[in-house]
GURO-553585 format. One line per 4 residues: number of its first residue (from 1); their letters; for each residue x, y, z of N, C-alpha, C, O, CB. Coordinates in pm, whole numbers, padded with zeros to 5 digits, always signed. Glycine has a CB too. Example, Ala and Ser with C-alpha at 12.3 -4.5 7.8 and 13.67 -1.06 7.14 Angstrom:
<rs>
1 = as = +01319:-00569:+00780:+01230:-00450:+00780:+01320:-00330:+00780:+01424:-00332:+00846:+01131:-00447:+00905  +01285:-00225:+00708:+01367:-00106:+00714:+01290:+00003:+00787:+01341:+00114:+00804:+01408:-00060:+00572
</rs>
This chain:
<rs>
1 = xxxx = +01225:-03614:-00896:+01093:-03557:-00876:+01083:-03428:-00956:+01157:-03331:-00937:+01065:-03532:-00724  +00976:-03434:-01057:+00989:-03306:-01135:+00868:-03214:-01031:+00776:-03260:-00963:+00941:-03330:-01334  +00921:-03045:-01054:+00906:-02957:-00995:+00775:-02891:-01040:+00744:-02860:-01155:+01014:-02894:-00999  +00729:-02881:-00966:+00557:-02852:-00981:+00554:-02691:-01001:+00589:-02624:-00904:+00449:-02904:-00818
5 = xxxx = +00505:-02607:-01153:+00513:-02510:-01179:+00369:-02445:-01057:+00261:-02505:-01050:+00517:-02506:-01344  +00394:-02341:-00989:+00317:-02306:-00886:+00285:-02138:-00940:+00353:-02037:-00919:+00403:-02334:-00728  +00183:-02149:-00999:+00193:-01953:-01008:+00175:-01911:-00905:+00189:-01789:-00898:+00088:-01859:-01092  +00149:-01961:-00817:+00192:-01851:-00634:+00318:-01897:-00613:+00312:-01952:-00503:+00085:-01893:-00449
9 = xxxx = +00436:-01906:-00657:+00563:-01914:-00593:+00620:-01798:-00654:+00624:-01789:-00777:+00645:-02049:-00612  +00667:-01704:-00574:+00731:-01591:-00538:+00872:-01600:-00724:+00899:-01507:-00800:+00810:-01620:-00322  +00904:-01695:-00726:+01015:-01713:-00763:+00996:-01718:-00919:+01085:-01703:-01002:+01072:-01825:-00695  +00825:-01750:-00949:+00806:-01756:-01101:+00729:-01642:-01141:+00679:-01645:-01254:+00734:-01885:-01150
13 = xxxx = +00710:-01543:-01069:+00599:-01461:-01100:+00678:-01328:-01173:+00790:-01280:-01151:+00504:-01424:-00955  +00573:-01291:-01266:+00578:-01219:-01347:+00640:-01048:-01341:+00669:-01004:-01230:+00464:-01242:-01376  +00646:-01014:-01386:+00689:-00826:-01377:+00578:-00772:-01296:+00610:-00731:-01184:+00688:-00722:-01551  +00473:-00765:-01324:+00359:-00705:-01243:+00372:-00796:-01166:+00388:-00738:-01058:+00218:-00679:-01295
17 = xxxx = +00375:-00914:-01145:+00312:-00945:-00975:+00461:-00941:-00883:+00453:-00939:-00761:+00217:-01145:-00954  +00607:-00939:-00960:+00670:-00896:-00847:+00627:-00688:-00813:+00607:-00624:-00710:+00859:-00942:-00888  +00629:-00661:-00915:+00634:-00526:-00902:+00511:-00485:-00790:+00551:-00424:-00691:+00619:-00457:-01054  +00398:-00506:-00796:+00306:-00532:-00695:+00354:-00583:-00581:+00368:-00501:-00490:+00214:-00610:-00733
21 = xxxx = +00378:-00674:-00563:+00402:-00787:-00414:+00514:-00672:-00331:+00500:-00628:-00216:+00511:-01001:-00464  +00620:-00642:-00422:+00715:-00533:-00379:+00635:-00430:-00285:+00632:-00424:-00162:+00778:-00455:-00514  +00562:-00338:-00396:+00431:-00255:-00365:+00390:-00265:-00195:+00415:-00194:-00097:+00295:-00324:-00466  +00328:-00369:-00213:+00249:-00463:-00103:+00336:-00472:+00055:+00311:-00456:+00174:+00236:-00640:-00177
25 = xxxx = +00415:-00497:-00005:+00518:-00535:+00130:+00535:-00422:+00196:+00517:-00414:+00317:+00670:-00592:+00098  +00577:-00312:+00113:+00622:-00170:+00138:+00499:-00086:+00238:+00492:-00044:+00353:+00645:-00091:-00025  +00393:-00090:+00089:+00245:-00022:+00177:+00124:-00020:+00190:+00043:+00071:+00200:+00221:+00067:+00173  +00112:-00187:+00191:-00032:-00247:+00285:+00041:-00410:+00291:+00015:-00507:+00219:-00241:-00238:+00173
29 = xxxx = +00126:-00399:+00387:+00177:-00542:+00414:+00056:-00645:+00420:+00062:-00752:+00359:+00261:-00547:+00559  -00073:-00604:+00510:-00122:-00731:+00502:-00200:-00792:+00400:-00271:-00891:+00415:-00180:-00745:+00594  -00183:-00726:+00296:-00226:-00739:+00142:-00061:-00839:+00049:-00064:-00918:-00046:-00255:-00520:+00067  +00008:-00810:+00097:+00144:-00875:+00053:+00117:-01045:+00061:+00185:-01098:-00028:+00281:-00821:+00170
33 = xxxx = +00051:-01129:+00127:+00048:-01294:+00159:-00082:-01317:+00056:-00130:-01428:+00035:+00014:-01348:+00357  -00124:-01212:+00005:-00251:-01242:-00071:-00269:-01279:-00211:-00326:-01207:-00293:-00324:-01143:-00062  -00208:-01413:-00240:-00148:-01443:-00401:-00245:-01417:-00446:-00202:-01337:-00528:-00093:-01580:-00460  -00399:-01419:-00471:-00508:-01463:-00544:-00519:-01313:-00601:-00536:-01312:-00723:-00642:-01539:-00456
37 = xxxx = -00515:-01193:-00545:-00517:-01049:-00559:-00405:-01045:-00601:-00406:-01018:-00722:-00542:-00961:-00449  -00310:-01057:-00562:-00152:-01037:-00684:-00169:-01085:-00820:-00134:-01016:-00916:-00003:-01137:-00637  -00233:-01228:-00835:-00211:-01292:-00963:-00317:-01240:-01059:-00307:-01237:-01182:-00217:-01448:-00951  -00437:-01194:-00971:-00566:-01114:-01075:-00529:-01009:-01078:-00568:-00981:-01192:-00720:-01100:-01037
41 = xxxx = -00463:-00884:-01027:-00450:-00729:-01066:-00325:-00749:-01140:-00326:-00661:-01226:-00439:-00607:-00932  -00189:-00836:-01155:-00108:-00820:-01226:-00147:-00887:-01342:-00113:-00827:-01443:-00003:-00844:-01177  -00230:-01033:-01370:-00292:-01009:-01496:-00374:-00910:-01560:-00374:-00915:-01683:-00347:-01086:-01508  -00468:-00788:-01484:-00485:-00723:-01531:-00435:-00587:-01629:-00481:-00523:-01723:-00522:-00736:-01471
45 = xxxx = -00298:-00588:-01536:-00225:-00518:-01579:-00143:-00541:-01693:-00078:-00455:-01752:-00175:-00494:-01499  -00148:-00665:-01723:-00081:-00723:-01823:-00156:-00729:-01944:-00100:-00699:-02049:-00040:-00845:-01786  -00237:-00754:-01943:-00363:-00785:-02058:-00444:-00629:-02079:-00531:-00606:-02163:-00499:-00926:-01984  -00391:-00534:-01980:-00422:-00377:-01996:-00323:-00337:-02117:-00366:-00310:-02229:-00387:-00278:-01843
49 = xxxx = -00172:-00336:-02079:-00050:-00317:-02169:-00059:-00380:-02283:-00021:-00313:-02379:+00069:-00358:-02115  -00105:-00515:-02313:-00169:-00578:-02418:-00239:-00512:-02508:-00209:-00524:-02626:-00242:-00658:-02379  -00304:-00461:-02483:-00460:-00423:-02517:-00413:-00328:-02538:-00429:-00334:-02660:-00587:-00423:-02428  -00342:-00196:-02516:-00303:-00094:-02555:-00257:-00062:-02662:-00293:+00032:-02733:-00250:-00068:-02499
53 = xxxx = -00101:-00204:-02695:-00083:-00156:-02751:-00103:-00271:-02911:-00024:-00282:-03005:+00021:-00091:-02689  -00213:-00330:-02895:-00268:-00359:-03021:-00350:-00253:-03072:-00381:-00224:-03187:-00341:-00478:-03018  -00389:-00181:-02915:-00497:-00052:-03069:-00398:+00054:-03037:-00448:+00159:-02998:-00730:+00033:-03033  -00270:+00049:-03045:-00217:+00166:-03120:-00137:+00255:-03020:-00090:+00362:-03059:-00337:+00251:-03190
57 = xxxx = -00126:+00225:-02930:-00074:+00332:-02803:+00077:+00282:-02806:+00129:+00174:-02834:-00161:+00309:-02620  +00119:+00393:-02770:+00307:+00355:-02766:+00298:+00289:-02616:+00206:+00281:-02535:+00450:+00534:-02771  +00465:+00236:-02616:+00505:+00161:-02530:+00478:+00241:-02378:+00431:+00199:-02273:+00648:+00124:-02569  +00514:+00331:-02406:+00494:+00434:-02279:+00371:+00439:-02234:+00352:+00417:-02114:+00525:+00576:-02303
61 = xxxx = +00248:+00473:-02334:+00121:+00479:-02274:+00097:+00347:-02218:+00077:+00337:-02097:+00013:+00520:-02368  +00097:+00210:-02321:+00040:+00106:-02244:+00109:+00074:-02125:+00053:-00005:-02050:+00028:-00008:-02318  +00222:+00122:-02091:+00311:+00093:-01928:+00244:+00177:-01793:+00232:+00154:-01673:+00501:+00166:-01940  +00204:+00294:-01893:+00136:+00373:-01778:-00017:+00366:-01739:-00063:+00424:-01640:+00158:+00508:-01808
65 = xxxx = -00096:+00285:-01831:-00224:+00225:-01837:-00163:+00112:-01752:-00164:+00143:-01632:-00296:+00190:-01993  -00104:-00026:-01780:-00103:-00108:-01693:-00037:-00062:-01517:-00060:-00140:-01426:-00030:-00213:-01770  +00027:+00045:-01495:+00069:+00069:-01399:-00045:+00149:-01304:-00033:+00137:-01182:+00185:+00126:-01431  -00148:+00226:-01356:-00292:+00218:-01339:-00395:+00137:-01278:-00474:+00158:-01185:-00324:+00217:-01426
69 = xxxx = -00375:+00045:-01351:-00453:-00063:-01365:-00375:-00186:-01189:-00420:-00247:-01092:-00420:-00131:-01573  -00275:-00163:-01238:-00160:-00233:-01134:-00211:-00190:-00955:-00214:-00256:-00850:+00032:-00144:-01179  -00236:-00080:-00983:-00179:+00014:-00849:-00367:+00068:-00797:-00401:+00122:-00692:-00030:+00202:-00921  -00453:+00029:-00912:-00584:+00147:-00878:-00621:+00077:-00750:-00601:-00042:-00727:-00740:+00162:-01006
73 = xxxx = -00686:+00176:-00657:-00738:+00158:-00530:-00628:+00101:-00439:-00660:+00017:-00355:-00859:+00071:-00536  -00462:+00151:-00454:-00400:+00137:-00324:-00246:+00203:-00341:-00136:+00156:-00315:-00399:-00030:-00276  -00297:+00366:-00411:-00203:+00454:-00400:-00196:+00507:-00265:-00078:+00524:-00235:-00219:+00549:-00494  -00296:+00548:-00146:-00296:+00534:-00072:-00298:+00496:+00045:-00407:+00464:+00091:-00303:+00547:-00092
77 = xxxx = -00228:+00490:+00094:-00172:+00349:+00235:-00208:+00427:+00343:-00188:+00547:+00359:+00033:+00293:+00262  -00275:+00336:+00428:-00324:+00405:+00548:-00169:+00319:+00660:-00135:+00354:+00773:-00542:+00351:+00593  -00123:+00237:+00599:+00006:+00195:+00642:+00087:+00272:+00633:+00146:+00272:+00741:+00052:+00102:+00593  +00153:+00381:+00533:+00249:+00492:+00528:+00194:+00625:+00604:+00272:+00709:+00649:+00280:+00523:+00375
81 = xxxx = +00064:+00635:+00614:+00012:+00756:+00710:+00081:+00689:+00795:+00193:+00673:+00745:-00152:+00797:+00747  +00074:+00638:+00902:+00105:+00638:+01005:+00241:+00625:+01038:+00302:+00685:+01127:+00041:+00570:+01047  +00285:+00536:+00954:+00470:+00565:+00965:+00488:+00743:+00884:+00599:+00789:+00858:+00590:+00397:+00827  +00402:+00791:+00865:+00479:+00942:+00801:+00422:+00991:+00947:+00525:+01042:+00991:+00406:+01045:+00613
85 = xxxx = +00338:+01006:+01037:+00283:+01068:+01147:+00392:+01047:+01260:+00449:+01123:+01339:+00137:+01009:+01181  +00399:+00883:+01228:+00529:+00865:+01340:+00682:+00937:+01290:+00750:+01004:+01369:+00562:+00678:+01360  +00713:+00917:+01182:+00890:+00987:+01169:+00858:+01111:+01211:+00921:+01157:+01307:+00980:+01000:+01000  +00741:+01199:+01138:+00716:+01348:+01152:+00683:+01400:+01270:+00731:+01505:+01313:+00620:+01390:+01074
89 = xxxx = +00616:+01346:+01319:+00585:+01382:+01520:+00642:+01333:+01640:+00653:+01388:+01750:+00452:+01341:+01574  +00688:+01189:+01590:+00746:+01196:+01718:+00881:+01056:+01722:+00887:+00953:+01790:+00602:+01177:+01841  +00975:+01115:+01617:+01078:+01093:+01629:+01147:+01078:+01735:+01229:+00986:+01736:+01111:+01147:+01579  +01135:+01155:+01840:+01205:+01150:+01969:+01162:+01031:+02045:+01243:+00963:+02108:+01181:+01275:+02051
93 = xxxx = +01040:+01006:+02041:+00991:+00872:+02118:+01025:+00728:+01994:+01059:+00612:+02020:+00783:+00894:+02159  +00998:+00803:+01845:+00986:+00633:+01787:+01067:+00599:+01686:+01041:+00619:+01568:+00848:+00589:+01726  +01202:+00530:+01744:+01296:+00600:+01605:+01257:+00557:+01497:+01200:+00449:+01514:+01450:+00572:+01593  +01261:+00601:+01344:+01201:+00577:+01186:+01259:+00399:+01179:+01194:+00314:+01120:+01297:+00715:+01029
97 = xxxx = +01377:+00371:+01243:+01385:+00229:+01219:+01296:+00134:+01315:+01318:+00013:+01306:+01532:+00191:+01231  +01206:+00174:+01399:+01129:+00094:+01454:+01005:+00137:+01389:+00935:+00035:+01395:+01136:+00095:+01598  +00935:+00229:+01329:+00793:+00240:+01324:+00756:+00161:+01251:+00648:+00131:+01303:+00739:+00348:+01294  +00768:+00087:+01142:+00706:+00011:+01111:+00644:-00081:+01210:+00523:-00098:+01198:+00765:-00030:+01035
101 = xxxx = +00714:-00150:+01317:+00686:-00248:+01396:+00582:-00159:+01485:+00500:-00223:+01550:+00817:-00319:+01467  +00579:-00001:+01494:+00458:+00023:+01554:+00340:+00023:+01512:+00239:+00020:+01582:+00458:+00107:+01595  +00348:+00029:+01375:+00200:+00055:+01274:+00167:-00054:+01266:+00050:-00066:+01228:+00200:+00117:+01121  +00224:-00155:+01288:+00139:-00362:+01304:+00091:-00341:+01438:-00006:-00414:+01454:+00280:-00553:+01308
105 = xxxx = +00113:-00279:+01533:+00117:-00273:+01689:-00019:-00158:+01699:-00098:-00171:+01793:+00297:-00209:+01766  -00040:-00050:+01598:-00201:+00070:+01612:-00256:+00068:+01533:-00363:+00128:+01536:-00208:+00218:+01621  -00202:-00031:+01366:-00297:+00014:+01244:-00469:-00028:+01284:-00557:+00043:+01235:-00239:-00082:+01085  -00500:-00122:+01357:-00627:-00161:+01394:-00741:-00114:+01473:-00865:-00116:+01474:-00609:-00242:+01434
109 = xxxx = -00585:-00046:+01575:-00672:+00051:+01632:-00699:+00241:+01608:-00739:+00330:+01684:-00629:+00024:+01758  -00648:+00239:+01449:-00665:+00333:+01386:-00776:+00375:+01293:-00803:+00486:+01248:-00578:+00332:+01344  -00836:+00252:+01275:-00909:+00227:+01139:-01063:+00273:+01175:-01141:+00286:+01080:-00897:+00051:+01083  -01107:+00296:+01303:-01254:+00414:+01351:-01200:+00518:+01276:-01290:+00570:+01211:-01286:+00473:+01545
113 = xxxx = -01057:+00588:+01251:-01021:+00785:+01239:-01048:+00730:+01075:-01117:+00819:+01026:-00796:+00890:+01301  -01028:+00639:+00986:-00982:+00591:+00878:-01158:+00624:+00792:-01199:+00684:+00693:-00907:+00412:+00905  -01226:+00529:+00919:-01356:+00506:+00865:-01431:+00654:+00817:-01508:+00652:+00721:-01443:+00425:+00984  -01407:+00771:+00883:-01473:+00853:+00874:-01449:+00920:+00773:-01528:+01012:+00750:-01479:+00903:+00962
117 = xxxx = -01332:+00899:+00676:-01271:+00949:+00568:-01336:+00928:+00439:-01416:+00835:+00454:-01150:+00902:+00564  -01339:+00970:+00323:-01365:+00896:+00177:-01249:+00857:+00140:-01217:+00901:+00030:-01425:+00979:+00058  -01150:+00767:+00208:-01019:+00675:+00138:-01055:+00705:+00018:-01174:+00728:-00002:-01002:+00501:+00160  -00931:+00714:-00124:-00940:+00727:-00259:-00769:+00735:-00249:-00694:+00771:-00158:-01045:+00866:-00328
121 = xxxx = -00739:+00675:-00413:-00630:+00721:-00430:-00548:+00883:-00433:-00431:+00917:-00412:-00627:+00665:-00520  -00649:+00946:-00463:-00600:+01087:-00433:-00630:+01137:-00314:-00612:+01259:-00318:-00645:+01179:-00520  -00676:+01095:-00189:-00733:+01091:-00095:-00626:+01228:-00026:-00667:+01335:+00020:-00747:+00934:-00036  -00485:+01183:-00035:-00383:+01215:+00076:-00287:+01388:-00029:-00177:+01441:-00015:-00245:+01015:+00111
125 = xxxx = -00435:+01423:-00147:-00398:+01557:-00194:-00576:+01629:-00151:-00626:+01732:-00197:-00333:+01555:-00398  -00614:+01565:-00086:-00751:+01660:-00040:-00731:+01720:+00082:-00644:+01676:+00157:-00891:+01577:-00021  -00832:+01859:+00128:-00783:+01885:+00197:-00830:+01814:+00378:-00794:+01856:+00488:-00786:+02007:+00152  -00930:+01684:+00338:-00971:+01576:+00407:-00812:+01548:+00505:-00794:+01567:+00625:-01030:+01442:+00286
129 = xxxx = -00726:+01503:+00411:-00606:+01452:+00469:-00570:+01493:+00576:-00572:+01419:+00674:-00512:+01463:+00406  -00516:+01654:+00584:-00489:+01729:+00695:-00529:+01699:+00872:-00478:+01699:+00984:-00548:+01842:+00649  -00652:+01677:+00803:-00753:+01698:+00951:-00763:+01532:+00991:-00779:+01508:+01111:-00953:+01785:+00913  -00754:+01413:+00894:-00703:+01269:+00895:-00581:+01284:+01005:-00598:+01247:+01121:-00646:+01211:+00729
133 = xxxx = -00471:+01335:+00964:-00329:+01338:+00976:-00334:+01414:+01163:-00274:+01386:+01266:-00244:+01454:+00819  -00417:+01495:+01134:-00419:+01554:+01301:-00498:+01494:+01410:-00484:+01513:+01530:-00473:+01695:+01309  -00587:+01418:+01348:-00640:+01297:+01450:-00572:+01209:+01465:-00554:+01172:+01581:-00749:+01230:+01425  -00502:+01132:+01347:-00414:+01025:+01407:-00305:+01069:+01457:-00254:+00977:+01522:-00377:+00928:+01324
137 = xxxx = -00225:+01187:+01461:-00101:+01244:+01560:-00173:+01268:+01699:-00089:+01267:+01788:-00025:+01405:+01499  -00333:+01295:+01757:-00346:+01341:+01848:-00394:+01188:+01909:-00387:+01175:+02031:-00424:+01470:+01843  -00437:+01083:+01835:-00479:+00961:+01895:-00330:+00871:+01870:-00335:+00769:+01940:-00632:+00895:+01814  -00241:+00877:+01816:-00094:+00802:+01852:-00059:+00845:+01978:-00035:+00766:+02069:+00034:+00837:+01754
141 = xxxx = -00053:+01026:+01994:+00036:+01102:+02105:-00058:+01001:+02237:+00000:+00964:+02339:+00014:+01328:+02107  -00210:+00967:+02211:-00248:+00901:+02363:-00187:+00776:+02369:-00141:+00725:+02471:-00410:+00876:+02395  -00186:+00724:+02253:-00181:+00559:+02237:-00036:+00540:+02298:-00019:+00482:+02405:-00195:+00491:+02055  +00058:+00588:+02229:+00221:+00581:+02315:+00214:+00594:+02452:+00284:+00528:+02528:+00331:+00704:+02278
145 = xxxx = +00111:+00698:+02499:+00122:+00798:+02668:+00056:+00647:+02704:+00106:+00580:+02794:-00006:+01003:+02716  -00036:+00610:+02641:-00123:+00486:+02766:-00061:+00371:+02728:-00111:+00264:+02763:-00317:+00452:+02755  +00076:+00374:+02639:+00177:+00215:+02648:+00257:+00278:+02734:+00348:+00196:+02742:+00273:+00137:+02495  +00287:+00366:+02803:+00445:+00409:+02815:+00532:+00377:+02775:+00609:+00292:+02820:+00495:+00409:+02895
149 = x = +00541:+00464:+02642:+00641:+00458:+02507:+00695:+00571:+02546:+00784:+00623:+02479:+00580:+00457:+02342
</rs>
């Protein structure tokens, strides 16, 4: 039985779409199962680096254009806020090797503090972030108190 070439199999995919999927897994897991968005932003990224460097850009620029292009609209993880809120506040209740399994367990019920934000990739160097970061430490500190965590 010959083997059916699958561009959604994990096993044939390209530099950008592992480098992404990696990405993904790390910080917006539920973006990670989403081949159709892996296989269109890492062709983009590919045909960005392309394109670069036929008109002339060194290897470096077109890597850092496709890594751009790779990554735009999800330098910021509202998935790593909350595992950085949890190691940083309250370590004593959640050890760093479990929080992940807590941020699948509040990211949903985080996403009202989220809404009120202008999300952006530079989002988490404004001084927006701060006052982000102190609502979700003061709405985790209830969320643990009303699991008894």
């Amino acid at each position: 039985m010959k083997k059916q070439n699958n561009n959604n199999n994990p096993l044939e995919l390209s530099y950008y779409r592992l480098t992404l999927l990696s990405y993904l897994k790390e910080c917006h897991p539920h973006l990670a199962s989403d081949m159709d968005f892996i296989k269109t932003r890492a062709d983009e990224a590919s045909e960005a680096c392309s394109n670069a460097i036929k008109e002339g850009s060194s290897q470096a620029e077109a890597e850092e254009l496709a890594n751009l292009t790779l990554f735009r609209g999800l330098l910021f993880s509202k998935h790593d806020t909350i595992v950085n809120v949890l190691w940083n506040e309250f370590a004593d209740i959640v050890p760093q090797s479990e929080a992940k399994d807590y941020v699948v367990r509040i990211l949903s019920q985080c996403e009202s503090l989220f809404l009120q934000y202008p999300i952006s990739d530079e989002f988490a160097y404004s001084p927006e972030y701060g006052k982000l970061y102190t609502e979700l430490t003061g709405f985790i500190d209830l969320w643990l108190e009303d699991n008894e965590l």
